[in-house]
C-alpha positions as CSV (number, residue, x, y, z in Angstrom):
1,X,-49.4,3.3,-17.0
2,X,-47.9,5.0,-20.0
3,X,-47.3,8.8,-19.7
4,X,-49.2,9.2,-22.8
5,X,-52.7,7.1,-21.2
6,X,-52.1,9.1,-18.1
7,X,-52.0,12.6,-19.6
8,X,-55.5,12.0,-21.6
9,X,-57.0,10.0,-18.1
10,X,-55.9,13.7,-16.3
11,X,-56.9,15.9,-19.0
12,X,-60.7,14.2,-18.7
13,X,-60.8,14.2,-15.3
14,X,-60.0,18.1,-15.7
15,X,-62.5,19.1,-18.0
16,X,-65.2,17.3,-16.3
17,X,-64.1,18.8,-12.8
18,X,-64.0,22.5,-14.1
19,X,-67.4,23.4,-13.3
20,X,-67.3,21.5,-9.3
21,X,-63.7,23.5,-9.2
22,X,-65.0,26.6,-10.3
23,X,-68.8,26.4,-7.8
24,X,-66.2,25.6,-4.9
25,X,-64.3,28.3,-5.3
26,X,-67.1,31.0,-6.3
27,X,-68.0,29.5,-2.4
28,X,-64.5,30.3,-1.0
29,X,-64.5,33.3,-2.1
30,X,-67.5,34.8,-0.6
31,X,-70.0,36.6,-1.9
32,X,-67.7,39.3,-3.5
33,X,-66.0,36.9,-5.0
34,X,-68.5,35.8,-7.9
35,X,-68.4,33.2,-10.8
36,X,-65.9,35.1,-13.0
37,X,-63.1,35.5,-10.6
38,X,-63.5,31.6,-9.6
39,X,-63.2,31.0,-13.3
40,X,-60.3,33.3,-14.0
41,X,-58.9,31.1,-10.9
42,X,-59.6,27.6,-12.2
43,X,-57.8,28.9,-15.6
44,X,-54.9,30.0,-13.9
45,X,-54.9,26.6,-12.2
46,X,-55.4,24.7,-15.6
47,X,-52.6,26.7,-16.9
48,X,-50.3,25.0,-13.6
49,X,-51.0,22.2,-14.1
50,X,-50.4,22.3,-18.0
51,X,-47.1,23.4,-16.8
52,X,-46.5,20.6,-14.8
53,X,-46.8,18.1,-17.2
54,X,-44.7,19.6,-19.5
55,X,-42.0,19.5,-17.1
56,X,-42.2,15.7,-16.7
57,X,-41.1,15.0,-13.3
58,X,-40.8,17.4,-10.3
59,X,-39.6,17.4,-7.2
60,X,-41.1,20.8,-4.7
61,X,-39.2,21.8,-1.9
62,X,-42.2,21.0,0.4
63,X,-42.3,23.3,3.9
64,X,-46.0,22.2,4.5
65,X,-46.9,26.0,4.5
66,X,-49.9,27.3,2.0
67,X,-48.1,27.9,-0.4
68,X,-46.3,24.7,-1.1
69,X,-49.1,22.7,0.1
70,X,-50.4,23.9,-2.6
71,X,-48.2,23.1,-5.3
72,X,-47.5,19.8,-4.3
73,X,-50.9,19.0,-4.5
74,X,-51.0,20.7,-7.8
75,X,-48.1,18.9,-8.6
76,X,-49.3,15.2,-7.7
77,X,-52.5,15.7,-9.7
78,X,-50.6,17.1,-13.1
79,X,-47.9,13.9,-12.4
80,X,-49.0,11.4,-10.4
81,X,-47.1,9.8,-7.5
82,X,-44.3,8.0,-9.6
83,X,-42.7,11.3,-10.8
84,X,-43.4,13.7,-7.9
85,X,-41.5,14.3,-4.8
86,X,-41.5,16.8,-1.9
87,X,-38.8,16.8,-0.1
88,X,-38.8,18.6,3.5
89,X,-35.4,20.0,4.8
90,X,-35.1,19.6,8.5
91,X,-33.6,21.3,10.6
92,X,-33.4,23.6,14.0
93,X,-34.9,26.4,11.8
94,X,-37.9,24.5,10.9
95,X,-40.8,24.4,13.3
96,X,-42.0,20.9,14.6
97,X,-46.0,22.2,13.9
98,X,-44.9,23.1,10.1
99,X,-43.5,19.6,9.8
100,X,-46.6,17.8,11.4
101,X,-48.9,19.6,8.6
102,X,-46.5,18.7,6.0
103,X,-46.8,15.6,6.8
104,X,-50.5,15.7,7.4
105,X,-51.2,16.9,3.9
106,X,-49.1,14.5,2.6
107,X,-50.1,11.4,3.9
108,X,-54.0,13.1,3.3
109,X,-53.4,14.1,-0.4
110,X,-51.0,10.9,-2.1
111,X,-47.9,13.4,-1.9
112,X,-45.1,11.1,-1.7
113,X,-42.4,12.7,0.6
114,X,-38.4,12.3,1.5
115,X,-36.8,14.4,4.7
116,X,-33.6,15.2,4.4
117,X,-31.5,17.0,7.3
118,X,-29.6,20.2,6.8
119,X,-27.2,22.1,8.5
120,X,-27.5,25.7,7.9
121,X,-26.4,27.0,11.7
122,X,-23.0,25.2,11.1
123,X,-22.5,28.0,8.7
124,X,-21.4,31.3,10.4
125,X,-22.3,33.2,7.7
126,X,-26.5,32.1,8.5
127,X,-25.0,31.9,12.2
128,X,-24.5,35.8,12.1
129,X,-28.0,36.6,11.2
130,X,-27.4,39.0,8.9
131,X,-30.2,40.9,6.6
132,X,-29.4,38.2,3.7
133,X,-29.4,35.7,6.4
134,X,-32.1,33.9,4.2
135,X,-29.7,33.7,1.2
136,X,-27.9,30.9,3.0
137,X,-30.2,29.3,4.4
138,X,-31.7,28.4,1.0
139,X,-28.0,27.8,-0.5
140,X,-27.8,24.9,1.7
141,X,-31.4,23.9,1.5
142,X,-31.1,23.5,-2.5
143,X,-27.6,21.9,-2.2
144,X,-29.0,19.1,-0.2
145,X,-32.1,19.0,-2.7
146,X,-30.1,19.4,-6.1
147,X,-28.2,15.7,-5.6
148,X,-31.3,14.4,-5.1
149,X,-33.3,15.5,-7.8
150,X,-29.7,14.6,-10.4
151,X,-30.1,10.9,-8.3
152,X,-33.8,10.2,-8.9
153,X,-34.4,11.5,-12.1
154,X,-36.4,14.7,-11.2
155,X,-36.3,17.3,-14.1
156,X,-36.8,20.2,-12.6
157,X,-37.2,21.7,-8.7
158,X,-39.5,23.9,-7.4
159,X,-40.6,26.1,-4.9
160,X,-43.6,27.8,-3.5
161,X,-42.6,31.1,-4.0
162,X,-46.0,33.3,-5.0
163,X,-46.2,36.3,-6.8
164,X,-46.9,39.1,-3.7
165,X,-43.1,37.1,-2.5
166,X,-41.2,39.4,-5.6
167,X,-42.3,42.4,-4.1
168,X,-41.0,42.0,-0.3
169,X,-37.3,41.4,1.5
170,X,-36.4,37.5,0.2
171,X,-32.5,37.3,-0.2
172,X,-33.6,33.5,-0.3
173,X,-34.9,34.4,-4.0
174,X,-31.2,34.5,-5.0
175,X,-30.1,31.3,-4.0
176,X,-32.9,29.7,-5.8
177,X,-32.3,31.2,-9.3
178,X,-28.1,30.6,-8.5
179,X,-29.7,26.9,-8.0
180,X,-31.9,26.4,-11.4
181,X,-35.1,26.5,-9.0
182,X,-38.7,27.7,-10.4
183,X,-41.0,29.2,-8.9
184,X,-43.7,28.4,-11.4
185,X,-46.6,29.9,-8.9
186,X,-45.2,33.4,-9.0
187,X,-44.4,33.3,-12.6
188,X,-47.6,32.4,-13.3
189,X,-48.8,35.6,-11.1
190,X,-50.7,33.1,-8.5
191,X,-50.7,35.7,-5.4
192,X,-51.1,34.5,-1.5
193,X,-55.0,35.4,-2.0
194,X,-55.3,33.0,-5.3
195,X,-53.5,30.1,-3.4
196,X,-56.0,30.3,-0.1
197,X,-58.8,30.0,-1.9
198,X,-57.6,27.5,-4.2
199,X,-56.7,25.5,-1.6
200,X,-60.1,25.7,0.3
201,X,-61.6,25.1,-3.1
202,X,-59.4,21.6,-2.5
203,X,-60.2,20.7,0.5
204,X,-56.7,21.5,2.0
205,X,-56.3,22.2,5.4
206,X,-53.3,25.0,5.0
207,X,-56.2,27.4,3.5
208,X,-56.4,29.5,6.7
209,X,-53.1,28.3,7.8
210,X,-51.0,31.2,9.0
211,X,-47.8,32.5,7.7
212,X,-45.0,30.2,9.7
213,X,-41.7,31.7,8.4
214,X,-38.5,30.0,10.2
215,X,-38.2,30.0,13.7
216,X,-34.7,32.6,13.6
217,X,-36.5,35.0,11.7
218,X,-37.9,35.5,15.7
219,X,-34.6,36.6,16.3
220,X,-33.3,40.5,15.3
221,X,-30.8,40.5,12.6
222,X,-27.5,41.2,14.3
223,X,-28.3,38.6,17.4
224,X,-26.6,35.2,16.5
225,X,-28.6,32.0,16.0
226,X,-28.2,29.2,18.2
227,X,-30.4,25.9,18.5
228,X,-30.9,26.6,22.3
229,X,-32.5,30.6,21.1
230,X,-34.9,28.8,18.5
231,X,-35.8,26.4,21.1
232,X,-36.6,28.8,23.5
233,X,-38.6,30.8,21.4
234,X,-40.8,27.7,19.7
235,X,-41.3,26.6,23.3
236,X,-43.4,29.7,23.8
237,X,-45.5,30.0,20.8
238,X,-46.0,26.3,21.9
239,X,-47.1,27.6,24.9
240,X,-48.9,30.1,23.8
241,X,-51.1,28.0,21.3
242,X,-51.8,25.5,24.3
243,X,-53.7,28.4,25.8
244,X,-56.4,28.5,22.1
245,X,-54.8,31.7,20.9
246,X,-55.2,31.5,17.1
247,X,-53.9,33.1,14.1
248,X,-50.9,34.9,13.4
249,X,-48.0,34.7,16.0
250,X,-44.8,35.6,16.6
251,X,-42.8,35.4,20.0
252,X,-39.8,37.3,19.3
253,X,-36.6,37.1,20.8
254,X,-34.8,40.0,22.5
255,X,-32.4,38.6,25.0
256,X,-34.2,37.5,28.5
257,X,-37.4,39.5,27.2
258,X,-39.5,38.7,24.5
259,X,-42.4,40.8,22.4
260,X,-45.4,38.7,21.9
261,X,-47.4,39.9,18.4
262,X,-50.6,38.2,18.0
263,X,-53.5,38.6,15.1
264,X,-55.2,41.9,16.2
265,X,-58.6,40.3,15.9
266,X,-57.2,38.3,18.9
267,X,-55.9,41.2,20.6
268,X,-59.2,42.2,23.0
269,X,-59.4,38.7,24.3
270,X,-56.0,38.4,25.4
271,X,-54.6,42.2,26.5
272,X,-56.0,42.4,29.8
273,X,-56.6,40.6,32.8
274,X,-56.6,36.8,34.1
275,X,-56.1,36.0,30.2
276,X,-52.9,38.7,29.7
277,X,-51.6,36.9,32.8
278,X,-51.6,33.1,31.5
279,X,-50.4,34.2,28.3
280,X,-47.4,35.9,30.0
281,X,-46.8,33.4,31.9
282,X,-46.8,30.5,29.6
283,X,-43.8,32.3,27.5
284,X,-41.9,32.6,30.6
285,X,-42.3,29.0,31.7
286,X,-40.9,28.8,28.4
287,X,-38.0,30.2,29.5
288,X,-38.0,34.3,29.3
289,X,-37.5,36.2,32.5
290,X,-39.9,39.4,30.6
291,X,-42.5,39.0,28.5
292,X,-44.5,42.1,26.8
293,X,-47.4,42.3,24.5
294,X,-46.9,44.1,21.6
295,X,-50.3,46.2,21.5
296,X,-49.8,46.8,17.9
297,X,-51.0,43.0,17.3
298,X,-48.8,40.7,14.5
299,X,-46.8,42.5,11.9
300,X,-45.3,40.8,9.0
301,X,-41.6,41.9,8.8
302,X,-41.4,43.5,12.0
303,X,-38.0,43.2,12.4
304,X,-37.1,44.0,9.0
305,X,-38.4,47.2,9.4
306,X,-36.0,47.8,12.8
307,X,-33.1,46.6,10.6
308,X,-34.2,49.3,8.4
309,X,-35.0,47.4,5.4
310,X,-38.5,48.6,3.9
311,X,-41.6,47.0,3.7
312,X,-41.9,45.8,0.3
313,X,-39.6,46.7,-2.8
């Protein structure tokens, strides 16, 4: 199909979808939501995907989080399947659950898809776990991707960064703009609030998702990262979602002890008694010796904020 025929067939199917976009989303949002802010949000998504097809081809570093979930999808639509790609980096960082929903949505949404392996703990510099720990991880991410995107054609590459990301700690920022990486979502001031309820709008089962940043940031800066830590600590959020705890989690690491933080909202059900019990003792048939729950519930950035770097910027 000639890009010329396919950019009219996409632009119909748009126009005529506005309305069913804009109703599904006036639904997501709830009843405070209301027609105008699904139609501001349709019009911010019109103006993606505009984007898109101006870029020609795109290939989206593709985590299978909400965010670029999202964008692929976004991407897909705007292109078609001959000149997208997401490409998923693998690696001991990466959580097996996050790659089974990246490859969930794919398969579910036409996303054609390449893994690729990388090797960011053979560097001692991510190995360290320093603050900007981050910074290398996405260096080598984007060096695997770059050859692949000069190999195949792709114009540009992507990522899902959002615009409430430019306000918090993400040394990873850097290495994508040293790379040539966009992050069209951001720049287009899509925030983590615009992309859920897009996505639900869609149909895409990442809507409620929660945040699943890599498994070392578990780990305090400072405390090196090994495969056999990471393992140990996604062995007991395993555990722990075994036992039907939902929403945010986080198991982090602290030598033979680990904090458990989970969703406040969960808190009640889970602090006290025969339930407390099972969920200690699924983390420490993980492989801890002393297990605590934090009864501050889940907070983003935890350890950033014991490494004394603030909140947001």
């Amino acid at each position: 199909m000639g890009a010329s025929l396919h950019s009219s067939m996409t632009t119909t199917a748009l126009s005529s979808s506005s309305a069913a976009r804009s109703a599904a989303l006036s639904e997501a949002l709830g009843e405070g939501g209301g027609d105008v802010l699904g139609e501001a949000l349709v019009a911010r998504e019109h103006s993606l995907l505009a984007w898109c097809r101006a870029q020609g081809s795109i290939l989206v570093g593709f985590s299978g989080g909400v965010d670029s979930a999202y964008l692929a999808c976004v991407v897909r639509e705007a292109l078609g399947p001959e000149r997208t790609l997401a490409v998923i980096g693998r690696s001991a960082s990466y959580p097996a659950v996050q790659w089974e929903t990246a490859r969930r949505v794919a398969d579910a949404f036409g996303i054609p898809v390449l893994e690729v392996d990388t090797d960011e703990l053979a560097d001692p510099r991510y190995a360290a776990n320093p603050t900007n720990r981050c910074y290398f991880c996405k260096s080598e991410l984007w060096s695997r991707l770059l050859p692949v995107a000069q190999a195949q054609g792709f114009a540009v590459i992507v990522d899902g960064t959002n615009a409430d990301d430019l306000h918090e700690h993400r040394p990873g920022a850097q290495a994508a703009r040293e790379a040539g990486v966009q992050s069209p979502l951001a720049a287009l001031g899509f925030t983590k609030a615009d992309i859920r309820a897009l996505s639900k709008a869609r149909g895409l089962p990442t809507w409620a998702q929660p945040s699943s940043p890599c498994l070392s940031s578990r780990l305090p800066y400072g405390t090196a990262v090994t495969p056999e830590r990471l393992q140990l600590v996604e062995r007991a959020e395993a555990g722990i979602r075994a036992l039907g705890v939902v929403g945010d989690l986080r198991v982090r690491y602290f030598g033979e002890k680990a904090t458990i933080e989970i969703a406040r909202a969960e808190l009640p059900a889970w602090s006290d008694g025969e339930p407390r019990a099972r969920l200690e003792a699924a983390v420490r048939a993980a492989g801890f010796t002393v297990v605590e729950l934090d009864p501050r519930g889940f907070r983003s950035g935890a350890l950033n904020v014991l490494a004394g770097i603030p909140e947001s910027a």
